[in-house]
N, CA, C and O atoms as a DFTB+ gen file, in Angstrom:
548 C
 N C O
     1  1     103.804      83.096     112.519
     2  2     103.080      84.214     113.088
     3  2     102.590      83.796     114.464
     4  3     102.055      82.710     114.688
     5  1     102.832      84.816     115.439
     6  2     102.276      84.244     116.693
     7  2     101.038      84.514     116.699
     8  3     100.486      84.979     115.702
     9  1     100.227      84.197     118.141
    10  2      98.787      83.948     118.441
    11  2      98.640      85.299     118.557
    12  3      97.595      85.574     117.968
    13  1      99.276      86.571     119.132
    14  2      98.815      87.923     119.342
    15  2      98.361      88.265     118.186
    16  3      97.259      88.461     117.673
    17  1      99.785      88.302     117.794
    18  2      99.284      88.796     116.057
    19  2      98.140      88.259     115.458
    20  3      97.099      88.847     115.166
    21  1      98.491      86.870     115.276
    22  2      96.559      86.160     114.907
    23  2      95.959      87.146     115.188
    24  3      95.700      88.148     114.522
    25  1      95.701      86.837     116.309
    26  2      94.357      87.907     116.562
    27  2      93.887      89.318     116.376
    28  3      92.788      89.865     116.277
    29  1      95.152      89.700     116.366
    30  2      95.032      91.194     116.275
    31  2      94.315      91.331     114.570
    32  3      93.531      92.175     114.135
    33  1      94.980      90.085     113.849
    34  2      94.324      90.220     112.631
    35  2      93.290      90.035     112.260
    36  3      92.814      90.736     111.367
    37  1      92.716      89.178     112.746
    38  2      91.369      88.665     112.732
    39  2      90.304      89.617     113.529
    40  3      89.129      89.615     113.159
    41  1      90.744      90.466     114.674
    42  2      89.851      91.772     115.266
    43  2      90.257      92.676     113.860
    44  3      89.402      93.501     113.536
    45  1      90.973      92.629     113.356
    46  2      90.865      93.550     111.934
    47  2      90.058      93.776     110.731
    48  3      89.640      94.740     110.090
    49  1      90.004      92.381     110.682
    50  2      89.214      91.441     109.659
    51  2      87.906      92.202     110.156
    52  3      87.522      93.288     109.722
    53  1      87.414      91.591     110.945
    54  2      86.095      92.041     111.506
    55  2      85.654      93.062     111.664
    56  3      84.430      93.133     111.769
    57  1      86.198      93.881     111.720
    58  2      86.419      95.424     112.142
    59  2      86.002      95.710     110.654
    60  3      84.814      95.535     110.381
    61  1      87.107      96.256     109.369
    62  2      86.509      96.250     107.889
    63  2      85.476      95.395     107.407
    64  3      84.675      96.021     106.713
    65  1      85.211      94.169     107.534
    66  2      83.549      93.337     107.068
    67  2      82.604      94.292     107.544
    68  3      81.918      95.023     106.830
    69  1      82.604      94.232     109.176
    70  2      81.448      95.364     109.856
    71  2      81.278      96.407     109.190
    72  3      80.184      96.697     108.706
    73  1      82.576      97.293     109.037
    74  2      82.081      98.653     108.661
    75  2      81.761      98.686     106.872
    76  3      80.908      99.498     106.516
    77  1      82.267      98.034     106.047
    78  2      81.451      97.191     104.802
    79  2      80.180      96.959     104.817
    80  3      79.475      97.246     103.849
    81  1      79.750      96.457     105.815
    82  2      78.244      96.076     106.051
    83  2      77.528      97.113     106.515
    84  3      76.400      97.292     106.058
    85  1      77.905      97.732     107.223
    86  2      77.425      98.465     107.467
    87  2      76.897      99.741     106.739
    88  3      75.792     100.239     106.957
    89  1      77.553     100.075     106.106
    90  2      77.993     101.144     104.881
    91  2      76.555     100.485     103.672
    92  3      75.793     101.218     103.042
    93  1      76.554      99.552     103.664
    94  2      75.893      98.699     102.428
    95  2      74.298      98.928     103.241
    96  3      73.401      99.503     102.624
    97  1      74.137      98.559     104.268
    98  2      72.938      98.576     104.792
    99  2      72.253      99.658     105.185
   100  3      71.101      99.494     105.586
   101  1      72.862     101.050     105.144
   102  2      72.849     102.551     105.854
   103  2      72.214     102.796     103.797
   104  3      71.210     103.461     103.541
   105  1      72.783     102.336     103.051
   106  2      72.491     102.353     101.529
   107  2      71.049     101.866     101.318
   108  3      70.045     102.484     100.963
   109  1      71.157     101.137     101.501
   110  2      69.856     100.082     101.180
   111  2      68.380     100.956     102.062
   112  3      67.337     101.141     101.435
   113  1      68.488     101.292     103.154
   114  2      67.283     102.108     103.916
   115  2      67.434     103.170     103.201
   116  3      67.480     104.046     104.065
   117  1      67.557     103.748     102.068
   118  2      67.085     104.699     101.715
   119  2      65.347     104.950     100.830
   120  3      64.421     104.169     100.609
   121  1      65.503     106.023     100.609
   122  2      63.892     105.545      99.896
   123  2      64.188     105.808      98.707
   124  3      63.333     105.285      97.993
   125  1      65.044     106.413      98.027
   126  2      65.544     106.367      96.478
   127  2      66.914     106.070      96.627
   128  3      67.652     106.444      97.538
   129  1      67.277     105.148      95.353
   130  2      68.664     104.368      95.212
   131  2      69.397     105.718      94.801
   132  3      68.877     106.621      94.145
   133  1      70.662     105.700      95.286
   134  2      71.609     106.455      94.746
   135  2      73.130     106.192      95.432
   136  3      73.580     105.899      96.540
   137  1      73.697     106.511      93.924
   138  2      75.777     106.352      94.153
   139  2      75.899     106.800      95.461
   140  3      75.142     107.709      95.803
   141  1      77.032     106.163      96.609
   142  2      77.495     106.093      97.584
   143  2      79.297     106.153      97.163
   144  3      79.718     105.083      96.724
   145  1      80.139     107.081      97.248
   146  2      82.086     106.429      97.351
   147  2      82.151     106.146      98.857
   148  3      82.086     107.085      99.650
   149  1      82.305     104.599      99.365
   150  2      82.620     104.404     100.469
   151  2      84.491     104.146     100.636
   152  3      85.058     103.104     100.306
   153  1      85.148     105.320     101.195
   154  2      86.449     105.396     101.058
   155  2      86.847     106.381     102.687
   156  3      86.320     107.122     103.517
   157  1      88.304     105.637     102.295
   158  2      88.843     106.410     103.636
   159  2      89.308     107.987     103.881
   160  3      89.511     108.685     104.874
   161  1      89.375     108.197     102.233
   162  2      89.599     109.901     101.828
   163  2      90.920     109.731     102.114
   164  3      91.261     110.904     102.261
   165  1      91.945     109.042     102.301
   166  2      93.356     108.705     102.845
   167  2      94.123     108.504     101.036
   168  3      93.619     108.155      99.969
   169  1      95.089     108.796     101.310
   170  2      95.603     108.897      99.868
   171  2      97.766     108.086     100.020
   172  3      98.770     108.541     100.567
   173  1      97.428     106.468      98.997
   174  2      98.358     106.407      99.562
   175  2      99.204     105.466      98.385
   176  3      98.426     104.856      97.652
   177  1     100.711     105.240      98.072
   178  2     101.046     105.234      97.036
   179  2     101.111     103.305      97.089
   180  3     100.926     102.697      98.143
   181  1     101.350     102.725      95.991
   182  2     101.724     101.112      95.818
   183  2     103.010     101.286      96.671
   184  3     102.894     101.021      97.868
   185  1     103.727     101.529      96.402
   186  2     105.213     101.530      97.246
   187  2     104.518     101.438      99.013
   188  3     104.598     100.422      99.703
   189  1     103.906     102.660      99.433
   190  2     104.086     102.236     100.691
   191  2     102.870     101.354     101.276
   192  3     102.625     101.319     102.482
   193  1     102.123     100.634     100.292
   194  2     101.345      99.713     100.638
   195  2     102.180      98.591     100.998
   196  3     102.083      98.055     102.102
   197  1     103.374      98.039      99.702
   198  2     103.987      97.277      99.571
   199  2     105.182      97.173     100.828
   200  3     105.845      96.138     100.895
   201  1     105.403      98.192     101.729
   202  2     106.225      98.146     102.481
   203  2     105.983      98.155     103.584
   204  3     106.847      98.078     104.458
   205  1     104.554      98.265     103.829
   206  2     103.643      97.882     105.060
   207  2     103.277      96.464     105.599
   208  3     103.317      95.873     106.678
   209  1     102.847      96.174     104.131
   210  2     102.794      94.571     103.683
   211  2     103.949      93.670     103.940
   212  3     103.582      92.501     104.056
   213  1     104.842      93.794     104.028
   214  2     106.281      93.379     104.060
   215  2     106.772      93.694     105.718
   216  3     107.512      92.945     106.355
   217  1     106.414      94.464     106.029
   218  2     106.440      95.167     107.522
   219  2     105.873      93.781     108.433
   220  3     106.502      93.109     109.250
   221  1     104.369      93.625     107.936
   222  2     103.778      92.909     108.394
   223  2     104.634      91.346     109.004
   224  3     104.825      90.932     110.147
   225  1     104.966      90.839     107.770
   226  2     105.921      89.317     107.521
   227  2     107.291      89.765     108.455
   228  3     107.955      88.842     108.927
   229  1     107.552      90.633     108.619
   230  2     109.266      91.154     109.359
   231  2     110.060      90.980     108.348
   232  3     111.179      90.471     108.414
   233  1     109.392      91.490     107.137
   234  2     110.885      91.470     105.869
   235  2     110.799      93.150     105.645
   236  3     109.920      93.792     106.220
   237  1     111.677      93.727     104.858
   238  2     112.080      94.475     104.237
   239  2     112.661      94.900     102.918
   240  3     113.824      94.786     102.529
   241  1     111.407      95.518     102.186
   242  2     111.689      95.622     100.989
   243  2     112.943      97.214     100.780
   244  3     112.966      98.336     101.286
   245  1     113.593      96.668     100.029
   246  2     114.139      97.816      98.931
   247  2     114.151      97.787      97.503
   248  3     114.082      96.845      96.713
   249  1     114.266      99.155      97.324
   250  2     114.177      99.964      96.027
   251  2     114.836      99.846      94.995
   252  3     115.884     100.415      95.299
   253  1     114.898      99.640      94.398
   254  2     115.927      99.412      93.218
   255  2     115.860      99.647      92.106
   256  3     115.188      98.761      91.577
   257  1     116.315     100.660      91.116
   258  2     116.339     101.486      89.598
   259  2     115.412     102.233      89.806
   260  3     115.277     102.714      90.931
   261  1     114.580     102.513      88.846
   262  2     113.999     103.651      88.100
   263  2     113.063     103.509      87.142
   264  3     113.424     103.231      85.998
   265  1     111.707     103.679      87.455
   266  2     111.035     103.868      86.048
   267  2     110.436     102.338      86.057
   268  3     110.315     101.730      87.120
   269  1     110.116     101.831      84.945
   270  2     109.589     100.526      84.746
   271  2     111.123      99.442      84.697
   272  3     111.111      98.299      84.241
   273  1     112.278     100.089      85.240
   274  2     112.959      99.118      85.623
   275  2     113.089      98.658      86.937
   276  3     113.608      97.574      87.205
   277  1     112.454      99.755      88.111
   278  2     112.300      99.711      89.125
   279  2     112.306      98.021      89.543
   280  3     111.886      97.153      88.779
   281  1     112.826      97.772      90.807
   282  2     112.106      96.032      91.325
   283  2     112.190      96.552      92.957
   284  3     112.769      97.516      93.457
   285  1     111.473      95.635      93.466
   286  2     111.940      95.964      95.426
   287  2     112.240      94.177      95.722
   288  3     111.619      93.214      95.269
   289  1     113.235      94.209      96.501
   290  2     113.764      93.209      96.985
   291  2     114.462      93.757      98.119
   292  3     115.013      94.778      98.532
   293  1     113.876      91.427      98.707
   294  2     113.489      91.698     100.103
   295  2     115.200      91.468     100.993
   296  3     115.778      90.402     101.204
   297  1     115.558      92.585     101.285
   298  2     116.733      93.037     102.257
   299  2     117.297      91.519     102.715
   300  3     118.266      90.861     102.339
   301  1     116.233      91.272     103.705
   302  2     116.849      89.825     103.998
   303  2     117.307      88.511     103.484
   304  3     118.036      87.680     104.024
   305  1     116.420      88.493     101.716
   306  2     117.013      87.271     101.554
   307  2     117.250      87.276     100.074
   308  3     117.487      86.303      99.357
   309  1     117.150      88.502      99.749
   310  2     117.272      89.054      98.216
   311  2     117.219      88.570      97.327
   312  3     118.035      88.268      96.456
   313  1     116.247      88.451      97.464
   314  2     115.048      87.593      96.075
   315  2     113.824      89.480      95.839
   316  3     113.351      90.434      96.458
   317  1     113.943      88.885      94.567
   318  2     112.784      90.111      93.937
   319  2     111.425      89.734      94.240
   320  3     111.032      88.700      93.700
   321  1     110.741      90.265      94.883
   322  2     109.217      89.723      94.837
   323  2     108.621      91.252      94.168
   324  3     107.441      90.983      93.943
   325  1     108.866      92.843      93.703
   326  2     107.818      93.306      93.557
   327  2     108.957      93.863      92.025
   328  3     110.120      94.262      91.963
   329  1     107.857      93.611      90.969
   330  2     108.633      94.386      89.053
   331  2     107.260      95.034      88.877
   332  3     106.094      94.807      89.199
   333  1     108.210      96.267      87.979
   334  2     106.952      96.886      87.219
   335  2     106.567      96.289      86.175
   336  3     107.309      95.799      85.324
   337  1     105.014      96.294      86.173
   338  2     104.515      95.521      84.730
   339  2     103.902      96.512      83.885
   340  3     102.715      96.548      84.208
   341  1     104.141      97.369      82.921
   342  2     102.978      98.297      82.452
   343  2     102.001      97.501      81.604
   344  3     101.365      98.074      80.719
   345  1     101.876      96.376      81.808
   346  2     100.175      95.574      81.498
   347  2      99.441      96.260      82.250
   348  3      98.277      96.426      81.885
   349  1      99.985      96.980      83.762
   350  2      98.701      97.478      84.390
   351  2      99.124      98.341      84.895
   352  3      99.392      98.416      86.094
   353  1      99.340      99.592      83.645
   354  2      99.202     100.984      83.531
   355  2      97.814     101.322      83.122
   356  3      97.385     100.981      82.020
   357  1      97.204     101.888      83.859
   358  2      95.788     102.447      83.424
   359  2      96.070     103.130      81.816
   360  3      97.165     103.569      81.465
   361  1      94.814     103.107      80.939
   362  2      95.002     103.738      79.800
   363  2      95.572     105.434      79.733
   364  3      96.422     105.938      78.998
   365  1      94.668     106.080      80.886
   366  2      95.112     107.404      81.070
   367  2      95.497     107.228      82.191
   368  3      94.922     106.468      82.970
   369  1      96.502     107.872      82.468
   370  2      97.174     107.262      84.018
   371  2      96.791     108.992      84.161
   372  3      96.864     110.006      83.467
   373  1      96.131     108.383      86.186
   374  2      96.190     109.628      86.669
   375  2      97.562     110.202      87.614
   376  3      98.644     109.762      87.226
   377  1      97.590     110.926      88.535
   378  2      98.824     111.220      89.136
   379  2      98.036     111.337      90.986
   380  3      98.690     111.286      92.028
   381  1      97.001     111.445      90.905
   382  2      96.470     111.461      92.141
   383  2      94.968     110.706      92.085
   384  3      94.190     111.344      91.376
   385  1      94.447     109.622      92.611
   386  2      93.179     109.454      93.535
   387  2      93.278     109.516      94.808
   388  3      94.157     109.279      95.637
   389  1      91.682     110.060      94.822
   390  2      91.232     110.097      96.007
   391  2      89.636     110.052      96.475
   392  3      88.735     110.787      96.069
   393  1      89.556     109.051      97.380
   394  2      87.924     108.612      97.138
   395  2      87.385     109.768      98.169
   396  3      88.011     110.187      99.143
   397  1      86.019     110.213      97.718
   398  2      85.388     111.526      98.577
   399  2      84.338     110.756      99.265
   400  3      83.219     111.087      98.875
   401  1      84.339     110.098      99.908
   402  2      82.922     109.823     100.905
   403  2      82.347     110.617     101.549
   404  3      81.916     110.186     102.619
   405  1      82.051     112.223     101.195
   406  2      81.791     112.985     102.319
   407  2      79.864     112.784     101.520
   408  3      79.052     113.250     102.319
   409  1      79.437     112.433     100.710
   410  2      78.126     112.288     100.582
   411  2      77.339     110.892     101.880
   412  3      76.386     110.753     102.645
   413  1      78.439     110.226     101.427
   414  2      78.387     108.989     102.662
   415  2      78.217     109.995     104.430
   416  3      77.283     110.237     105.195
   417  1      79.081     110.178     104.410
   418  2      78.744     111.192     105.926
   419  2      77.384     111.884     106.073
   420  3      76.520     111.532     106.875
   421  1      77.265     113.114     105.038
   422  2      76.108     113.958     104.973
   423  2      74.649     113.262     105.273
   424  3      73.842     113.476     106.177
   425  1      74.608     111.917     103.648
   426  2      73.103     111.451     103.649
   427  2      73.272     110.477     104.240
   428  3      72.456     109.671     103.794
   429  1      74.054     109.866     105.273
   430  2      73.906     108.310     105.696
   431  2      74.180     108.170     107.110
   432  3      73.655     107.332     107.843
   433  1      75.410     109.422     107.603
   434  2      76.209     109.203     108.904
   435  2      77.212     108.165     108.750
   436  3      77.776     107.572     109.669
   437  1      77.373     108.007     107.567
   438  2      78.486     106.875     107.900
   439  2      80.198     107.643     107.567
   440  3      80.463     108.410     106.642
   441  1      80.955     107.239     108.422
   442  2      82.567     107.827     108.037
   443  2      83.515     106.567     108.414
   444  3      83.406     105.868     109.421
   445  1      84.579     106.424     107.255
   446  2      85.736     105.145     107.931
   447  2      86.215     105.060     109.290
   448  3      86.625     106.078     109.848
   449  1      86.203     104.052     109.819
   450  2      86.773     103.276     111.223
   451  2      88.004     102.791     110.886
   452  3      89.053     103.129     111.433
   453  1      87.868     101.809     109.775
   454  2      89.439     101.191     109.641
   455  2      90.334     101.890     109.066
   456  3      89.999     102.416     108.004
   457  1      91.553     102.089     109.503
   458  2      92.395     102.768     109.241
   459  2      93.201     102.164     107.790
   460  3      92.812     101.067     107.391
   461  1      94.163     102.773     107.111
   462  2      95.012     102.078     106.047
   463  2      95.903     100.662     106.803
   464  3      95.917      99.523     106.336
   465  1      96.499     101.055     107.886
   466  2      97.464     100.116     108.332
   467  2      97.082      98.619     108.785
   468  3      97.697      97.555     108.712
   469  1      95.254      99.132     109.502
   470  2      94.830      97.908     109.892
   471  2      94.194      97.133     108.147
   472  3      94.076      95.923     107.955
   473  1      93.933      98.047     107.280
   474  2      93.878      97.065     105.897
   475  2      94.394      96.801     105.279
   476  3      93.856      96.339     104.273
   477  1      95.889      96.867     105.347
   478  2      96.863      96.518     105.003
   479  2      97.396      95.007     105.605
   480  3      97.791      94.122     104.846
   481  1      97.350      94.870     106.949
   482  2      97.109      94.155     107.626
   483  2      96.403      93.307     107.226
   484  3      96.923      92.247     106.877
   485  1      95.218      93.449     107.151
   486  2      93.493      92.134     107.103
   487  2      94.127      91.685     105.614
   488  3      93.897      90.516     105.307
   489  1      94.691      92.267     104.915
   490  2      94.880      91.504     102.750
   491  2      96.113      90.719     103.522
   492  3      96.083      89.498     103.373
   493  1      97.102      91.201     104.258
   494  2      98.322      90.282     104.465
   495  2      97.884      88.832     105.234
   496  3      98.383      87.707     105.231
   497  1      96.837      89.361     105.816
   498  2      96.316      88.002     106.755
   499  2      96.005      87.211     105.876
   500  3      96.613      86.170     105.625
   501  1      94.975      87.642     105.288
   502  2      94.269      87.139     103.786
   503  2      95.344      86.047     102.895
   504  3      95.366      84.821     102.778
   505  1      95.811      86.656     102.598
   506  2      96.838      85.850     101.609
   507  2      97.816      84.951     102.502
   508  3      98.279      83.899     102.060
   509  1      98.108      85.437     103.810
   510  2      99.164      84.100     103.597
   511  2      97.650      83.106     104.003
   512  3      97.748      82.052     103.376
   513  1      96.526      83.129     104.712
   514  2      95.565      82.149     104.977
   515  2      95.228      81.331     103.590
   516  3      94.876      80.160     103.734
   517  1      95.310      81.850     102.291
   518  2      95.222      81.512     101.461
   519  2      96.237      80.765     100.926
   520  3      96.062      79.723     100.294
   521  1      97.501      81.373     101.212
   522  2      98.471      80.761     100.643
   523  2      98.855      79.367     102.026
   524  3     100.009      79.261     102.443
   525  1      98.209      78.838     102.332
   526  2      98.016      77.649     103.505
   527  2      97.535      76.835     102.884
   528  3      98.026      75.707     102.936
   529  1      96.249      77.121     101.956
   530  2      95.559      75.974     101.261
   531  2      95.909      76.230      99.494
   532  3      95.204      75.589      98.715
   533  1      96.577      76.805      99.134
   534  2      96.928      76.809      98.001
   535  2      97.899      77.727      97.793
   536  3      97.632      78.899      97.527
   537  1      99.322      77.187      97.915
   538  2     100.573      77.823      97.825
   539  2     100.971      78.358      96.408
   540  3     101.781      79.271      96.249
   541  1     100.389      77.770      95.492
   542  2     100.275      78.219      94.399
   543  2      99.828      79.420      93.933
   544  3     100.245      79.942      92.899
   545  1      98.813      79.978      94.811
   546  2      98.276      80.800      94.436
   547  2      98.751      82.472      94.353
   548  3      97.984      83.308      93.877
């Protein structure tokens, strides 16, 4: 990864902590506690997380079968890195979320800054930094 990129990730990083913190502390000055959904209201599937993520590295995932036979493998060196597991099928599976932060706006002023792409980004940074000191992981 070059130094631009570094950085661009790490102004990312910072960018979501801030507005995290921020969000948490706009909470806390209240004078009675109450539920906050701090969300981007953005609605978006595992697939194109996973291909953003992959975007990131300069690989390219594809698609492959159907259903819980589905796999994505990576174009360039075609090895499988993504299978369906239904260990983690929710009990009732829904067909749509979507987080409503508009109470966050109303009682707090607060609304998302970071976009999906730049947090997509900051977890890819994340992990390979992780995967530096423990490849295992």
């Amino acid at each position: 990864m070059d130094q631009k990129v570094r950085r661009e990730l790490c102004v990312s990083c910072m960018k979501t902590r801030l507005q995290a913190k921020q969000a948490m502390w706009l909470m806390v000055q209240q004078d009675e506690p109450e539920d906050f959904i701090i969300a981007t209201g953005e609605v978006h599937s595992v697939r194109e997380f996973v291909e953003k993520a992959f975007k990131y590295i300069e690989k390219t995932i594809v698609w492959e079968a159907e259903g819980e036979n589905e796999v994505g493998r990576c174009k360039e060196t075609g090895q499988i890195h993504v299978r369906v597991d239904p260990k983690y099928y929710r009990p009732t599976e829904v067909d749509f979320l979507q987080g409503d932060s508009s109470k966050a706006l109303q009682k707090l002023g607060w609304k998302p800054k970071v976009a999906f792409d730049e947090l997509v980004r900051e977890m890819v940074a994340a992990d390979i930094e992780l995967m530096k000191t423990n490849p295992n992981a």
